[in-house]
N, CA, C and O atoms as a GROMACS GRO file, in nm:
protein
  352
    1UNK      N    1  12.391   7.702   6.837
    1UNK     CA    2  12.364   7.791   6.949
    1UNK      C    3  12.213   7.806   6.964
    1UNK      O    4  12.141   7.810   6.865
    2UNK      N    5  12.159   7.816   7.105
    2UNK     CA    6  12.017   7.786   7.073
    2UNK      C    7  11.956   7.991   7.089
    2UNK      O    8  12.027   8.091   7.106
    3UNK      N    9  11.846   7.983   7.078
    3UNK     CA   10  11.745   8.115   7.060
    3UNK      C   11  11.755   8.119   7.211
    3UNK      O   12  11.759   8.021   7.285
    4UNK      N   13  11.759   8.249   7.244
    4UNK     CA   14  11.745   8.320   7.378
    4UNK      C   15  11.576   8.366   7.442
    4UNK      O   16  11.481   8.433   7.401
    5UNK      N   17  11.603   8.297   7.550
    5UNK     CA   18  11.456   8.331   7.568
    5UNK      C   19  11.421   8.469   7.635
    5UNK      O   20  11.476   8.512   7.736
    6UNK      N   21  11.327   8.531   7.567
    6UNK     CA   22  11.280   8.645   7.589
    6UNK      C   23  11.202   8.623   7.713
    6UNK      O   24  11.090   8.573   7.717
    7UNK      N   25  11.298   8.682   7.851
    7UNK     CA   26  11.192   8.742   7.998
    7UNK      C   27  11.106   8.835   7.950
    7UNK      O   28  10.986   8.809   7.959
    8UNK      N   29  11.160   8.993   7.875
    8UNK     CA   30  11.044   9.024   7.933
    8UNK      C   31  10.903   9.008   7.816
    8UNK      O   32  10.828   9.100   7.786
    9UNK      N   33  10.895   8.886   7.771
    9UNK     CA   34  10.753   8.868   7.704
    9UNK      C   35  10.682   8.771   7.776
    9UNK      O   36  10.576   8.717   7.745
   10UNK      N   37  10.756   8.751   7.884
   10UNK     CA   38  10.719   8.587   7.998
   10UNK      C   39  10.575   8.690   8.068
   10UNK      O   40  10.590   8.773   8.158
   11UNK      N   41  10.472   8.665   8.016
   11UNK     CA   42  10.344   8.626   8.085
   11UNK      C   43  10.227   8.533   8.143
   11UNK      O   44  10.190   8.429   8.088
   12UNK      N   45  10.190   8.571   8.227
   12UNK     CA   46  10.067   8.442   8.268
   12UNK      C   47   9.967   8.469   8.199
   12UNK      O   48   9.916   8.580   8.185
   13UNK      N   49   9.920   8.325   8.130
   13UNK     CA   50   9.790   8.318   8.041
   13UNK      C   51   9.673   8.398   8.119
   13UNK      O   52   9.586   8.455   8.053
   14UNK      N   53   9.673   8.401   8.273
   14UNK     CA   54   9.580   8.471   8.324
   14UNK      C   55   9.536   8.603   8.308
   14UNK      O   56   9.426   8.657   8.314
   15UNK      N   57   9.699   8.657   8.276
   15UNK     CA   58   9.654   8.810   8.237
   15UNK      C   59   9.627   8.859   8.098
   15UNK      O   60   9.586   8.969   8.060
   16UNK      N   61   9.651   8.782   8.050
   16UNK     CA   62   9.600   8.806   7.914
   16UNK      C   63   9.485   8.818   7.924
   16UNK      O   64   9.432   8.922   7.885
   17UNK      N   65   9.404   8.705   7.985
   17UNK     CA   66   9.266   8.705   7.960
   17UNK      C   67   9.225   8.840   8.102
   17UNK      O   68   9.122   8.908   8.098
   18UNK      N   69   9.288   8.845   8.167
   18UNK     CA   70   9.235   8.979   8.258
   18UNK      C   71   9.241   9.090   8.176
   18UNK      O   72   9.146   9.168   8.174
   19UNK      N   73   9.327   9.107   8.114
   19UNK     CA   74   9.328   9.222   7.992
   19UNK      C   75   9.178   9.217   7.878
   19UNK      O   76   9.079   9.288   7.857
   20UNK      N   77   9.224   9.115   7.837
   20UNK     CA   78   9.138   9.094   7.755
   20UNK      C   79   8.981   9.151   7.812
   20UNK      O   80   8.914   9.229   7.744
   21UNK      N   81   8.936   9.102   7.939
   21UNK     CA   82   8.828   9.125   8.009
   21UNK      C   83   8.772   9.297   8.064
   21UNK      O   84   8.683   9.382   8.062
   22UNK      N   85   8.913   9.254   8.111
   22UNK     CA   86   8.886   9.509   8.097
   22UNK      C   87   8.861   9.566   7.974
   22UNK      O   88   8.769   9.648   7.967
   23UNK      N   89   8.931   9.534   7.865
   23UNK     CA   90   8.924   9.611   7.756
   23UNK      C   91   8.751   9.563   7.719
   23UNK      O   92   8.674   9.658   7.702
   24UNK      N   93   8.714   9.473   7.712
   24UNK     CA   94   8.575   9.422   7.711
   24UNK      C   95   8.489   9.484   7.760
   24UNK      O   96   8.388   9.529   7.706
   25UNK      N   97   8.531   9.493   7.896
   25UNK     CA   98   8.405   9.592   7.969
   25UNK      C   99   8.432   9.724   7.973
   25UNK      O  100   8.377   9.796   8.056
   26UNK      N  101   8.528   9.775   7.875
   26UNK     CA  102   8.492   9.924   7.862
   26UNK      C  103   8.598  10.001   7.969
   26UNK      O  104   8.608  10.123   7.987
   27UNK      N  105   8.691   9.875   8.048
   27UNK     CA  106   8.752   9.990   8.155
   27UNK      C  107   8.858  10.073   8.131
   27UNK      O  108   8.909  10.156   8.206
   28UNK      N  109   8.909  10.018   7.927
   28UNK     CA  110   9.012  10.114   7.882
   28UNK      C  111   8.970  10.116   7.729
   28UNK      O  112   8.918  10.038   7.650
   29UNK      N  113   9.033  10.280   7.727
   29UNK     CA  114   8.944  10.286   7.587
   29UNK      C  115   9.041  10.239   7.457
   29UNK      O  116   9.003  10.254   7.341
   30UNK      N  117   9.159  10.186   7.488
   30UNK     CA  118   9.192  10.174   7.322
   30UNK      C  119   9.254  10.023   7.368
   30UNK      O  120   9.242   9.988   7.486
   31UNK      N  121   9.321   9.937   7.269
   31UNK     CA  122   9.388   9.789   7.302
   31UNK      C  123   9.513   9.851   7.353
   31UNK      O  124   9.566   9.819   7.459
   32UNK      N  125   9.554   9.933   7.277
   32UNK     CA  126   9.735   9.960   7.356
   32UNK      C  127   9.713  10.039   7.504
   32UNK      O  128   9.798  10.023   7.592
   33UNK      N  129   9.621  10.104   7.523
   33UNK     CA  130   9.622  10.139   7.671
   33UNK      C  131   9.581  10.011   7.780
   33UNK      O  132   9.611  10.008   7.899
   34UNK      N  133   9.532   9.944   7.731
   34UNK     CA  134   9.486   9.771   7.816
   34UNK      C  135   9.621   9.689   7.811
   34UNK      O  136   9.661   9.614   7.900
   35UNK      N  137   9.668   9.709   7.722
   35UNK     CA  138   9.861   9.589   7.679
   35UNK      C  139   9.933   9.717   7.758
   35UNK      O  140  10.055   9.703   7.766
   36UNK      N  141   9.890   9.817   7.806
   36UNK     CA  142  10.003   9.907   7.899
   36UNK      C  143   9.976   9.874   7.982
   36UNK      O  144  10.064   9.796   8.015
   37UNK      N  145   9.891   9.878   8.067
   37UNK     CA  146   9.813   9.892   8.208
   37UNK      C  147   9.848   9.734   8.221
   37UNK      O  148   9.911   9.722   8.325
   38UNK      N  149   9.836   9.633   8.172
   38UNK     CA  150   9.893   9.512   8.180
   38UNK      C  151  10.052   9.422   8.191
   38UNK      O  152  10.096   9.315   8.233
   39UNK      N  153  10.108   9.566   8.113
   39UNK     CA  154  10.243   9.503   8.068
   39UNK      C  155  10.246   9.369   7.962
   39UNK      O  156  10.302   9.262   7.983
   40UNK      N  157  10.184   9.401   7.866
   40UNK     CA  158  10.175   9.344   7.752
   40UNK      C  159  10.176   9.387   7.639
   40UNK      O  160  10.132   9.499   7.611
   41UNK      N  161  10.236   9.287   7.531
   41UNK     CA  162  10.312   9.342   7.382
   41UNK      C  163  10.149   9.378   7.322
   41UNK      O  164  10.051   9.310   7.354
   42UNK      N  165  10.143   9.497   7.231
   42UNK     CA  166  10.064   9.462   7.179
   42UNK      C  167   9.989   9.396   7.095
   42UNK      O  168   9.872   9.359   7.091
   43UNK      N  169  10.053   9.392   7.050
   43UNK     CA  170  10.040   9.275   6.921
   43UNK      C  171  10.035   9.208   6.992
   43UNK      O  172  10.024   9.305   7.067
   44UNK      N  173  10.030   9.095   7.082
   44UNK     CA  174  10.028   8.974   7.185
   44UNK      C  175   9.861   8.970   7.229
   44UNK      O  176   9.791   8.869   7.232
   45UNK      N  177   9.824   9.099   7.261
   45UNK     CA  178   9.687   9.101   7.295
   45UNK      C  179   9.568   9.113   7.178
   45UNK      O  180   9.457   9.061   7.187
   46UNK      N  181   9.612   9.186   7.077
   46UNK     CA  182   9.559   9.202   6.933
   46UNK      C  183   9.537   9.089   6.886
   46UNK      O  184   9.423   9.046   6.867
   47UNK      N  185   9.643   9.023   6.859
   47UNK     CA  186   9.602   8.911   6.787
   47UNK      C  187   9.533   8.775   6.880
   47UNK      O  188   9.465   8.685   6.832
   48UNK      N  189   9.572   8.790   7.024
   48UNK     CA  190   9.470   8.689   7.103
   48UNK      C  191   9.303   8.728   7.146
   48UNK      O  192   9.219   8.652   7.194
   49UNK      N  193   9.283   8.909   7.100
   49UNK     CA  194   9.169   8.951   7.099
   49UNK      C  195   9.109   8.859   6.978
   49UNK      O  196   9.008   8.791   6.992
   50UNK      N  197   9.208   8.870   6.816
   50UNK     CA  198   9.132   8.816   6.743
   50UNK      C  199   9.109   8.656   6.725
   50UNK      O  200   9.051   8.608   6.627
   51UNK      N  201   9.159   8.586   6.822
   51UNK     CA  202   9.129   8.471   6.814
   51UNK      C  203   9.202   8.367   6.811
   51UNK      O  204   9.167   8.253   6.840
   52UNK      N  205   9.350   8.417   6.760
   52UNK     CA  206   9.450   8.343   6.812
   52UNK      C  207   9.502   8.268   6.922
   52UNK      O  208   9.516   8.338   7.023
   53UNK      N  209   9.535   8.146   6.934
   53UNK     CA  210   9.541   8.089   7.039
   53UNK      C  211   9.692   8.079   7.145
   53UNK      O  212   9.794   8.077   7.076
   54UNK      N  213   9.714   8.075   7.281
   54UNK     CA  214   9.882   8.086   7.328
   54UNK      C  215   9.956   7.994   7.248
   54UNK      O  216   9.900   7.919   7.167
   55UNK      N  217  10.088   7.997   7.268
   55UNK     CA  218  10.176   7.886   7.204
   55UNK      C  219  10.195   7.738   7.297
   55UNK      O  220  10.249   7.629   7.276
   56UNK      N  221  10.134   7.790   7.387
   56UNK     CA  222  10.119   7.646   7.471
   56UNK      C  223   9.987   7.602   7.406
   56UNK      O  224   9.987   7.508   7.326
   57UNK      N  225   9.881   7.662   7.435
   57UNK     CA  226   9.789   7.560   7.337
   57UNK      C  227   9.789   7.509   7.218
   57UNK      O  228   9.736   7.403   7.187
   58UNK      N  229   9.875   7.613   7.116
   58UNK     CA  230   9.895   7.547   6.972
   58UNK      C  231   9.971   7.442   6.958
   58UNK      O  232   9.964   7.370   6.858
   59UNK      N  233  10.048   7.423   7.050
   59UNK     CA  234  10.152   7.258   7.044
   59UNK      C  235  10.075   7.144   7.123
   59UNK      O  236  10.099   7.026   7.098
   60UNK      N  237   9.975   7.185   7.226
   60UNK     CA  238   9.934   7.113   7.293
   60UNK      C  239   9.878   6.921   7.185
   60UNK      O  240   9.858   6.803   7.212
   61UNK      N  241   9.879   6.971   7.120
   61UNK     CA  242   9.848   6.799   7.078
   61UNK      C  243  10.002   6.737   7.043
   61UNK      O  244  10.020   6.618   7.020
   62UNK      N  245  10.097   6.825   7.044
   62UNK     CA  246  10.234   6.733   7.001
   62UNK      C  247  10.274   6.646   7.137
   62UNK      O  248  10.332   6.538   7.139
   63UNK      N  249  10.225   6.724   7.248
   63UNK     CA  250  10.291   6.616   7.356
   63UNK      C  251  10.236   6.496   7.361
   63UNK      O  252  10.134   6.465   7.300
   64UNK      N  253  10.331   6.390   7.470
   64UNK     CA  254  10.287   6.294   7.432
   64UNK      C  255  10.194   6.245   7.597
   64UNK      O  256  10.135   6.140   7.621
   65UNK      N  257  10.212   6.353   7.675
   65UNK     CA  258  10.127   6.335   7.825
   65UNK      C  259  10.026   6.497   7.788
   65UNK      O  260  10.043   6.609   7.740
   66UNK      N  261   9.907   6.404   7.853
   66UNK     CA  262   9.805   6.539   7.899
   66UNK      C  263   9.865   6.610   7.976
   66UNK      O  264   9.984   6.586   7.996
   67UNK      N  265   9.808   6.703   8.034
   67UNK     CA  266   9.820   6.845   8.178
   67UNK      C  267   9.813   6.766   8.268
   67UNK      O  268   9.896   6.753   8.357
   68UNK      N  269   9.673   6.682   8.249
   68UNK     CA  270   9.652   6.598   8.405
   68UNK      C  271   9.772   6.464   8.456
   68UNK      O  272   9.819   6.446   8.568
   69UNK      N  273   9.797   6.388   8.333
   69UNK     CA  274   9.928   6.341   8.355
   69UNK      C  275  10.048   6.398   8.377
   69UNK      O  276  10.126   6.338   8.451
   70UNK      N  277  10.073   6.482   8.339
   70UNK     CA  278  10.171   6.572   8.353
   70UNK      C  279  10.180   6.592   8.448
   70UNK      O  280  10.297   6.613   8.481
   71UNK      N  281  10.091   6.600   8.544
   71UNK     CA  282  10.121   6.679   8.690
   71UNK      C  283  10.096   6.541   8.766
   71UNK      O  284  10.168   6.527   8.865
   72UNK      N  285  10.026   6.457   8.744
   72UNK     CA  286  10.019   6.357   8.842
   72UNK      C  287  10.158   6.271   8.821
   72UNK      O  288  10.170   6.189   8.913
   73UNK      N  289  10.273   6.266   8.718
   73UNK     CA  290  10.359   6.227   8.723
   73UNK      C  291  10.421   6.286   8.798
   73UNK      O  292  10.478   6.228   8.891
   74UNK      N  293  10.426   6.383   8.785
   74UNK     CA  294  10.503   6.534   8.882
   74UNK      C  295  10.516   6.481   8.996
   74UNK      O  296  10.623   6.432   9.031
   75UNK      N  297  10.392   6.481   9.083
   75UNK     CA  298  10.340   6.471   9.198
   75UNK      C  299  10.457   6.305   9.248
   75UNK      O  300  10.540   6.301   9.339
   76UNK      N  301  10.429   6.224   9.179
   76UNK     CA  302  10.465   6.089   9.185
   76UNK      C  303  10.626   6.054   9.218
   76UNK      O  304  10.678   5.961   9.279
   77UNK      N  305  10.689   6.192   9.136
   77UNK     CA  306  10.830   6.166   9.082
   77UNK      C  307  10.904   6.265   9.280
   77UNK      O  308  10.992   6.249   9.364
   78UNK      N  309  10.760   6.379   9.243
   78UNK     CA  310  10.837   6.476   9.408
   78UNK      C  311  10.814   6.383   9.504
   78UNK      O  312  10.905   6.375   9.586
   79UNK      N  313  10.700   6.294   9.524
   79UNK     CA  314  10.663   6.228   9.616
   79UNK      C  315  10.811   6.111   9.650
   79UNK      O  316  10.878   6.115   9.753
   80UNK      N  317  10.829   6.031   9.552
   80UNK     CA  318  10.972   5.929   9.564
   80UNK      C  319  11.102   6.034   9.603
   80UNK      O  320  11.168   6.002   9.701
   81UNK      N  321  11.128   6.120   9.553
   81UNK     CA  322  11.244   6.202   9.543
   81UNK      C  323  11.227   6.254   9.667
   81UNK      O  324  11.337   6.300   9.698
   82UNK      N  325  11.119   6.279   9.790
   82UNK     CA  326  11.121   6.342   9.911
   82UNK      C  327  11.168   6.229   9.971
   82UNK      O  328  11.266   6.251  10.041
   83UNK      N  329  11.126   6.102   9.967
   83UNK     CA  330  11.164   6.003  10.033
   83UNK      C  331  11.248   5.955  10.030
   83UNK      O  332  11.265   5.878  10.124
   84UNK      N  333  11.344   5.960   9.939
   84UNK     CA  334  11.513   5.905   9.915
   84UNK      C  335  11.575   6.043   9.996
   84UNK      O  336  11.663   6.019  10.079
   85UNK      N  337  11.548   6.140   9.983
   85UNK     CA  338  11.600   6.269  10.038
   85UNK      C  339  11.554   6.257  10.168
   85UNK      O  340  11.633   6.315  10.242
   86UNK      N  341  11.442   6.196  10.243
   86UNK     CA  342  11.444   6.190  10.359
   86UNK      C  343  11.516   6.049  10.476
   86UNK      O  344  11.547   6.038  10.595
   87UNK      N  345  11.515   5.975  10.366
   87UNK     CA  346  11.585   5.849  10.441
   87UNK      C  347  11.737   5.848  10.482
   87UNK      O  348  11.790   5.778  10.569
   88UNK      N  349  11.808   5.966  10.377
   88UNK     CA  350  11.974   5.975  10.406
   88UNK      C  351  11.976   6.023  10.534
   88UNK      O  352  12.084   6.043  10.590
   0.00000   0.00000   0.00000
């Protein structure tokens, strides 16, 4: 049976680092009031304050395509797949 994926810990790397950036400049005074005002675990922001990296970057060398391949395959695979879908 596989592990259930947790919605509500589903965040964008963006806000982390937007968090990260307020609490920086002083616009909240403690880490758990910045992981509130965000909607983030704390511990999630704690330990990426201290340096820890996302879990997408820590696997990032197991794949076997870059980001940039990754998406230019993407692109390649929607591009054929519009065109069989448009010829029926």
């Amino acid at each position: 049976m596989s592990t259930p994926v947790r919605d509500s810990y589903a965040f964008c790397e963006s806000t982390v680092q937007d968090a990260i950036s307020a609490y920086n400049s002083k616009q909240y005074k403690s880490i758990r009031a910045t992981a509130g005002a965000f909607n983030l675990p704390e511990s999630t922001l704690r330990k990426r304050m201290s340096g820890r990296i996302s879990r997408s970057r820590a696997h990032e060398y197991r794949q076997s395509l870059s980001p940039a391949e990754e998406k230019t395959l993407l692109w390649k695979w929607l591009r054929k797949s519009a065109i069989i879908v448009s010829k029926s």
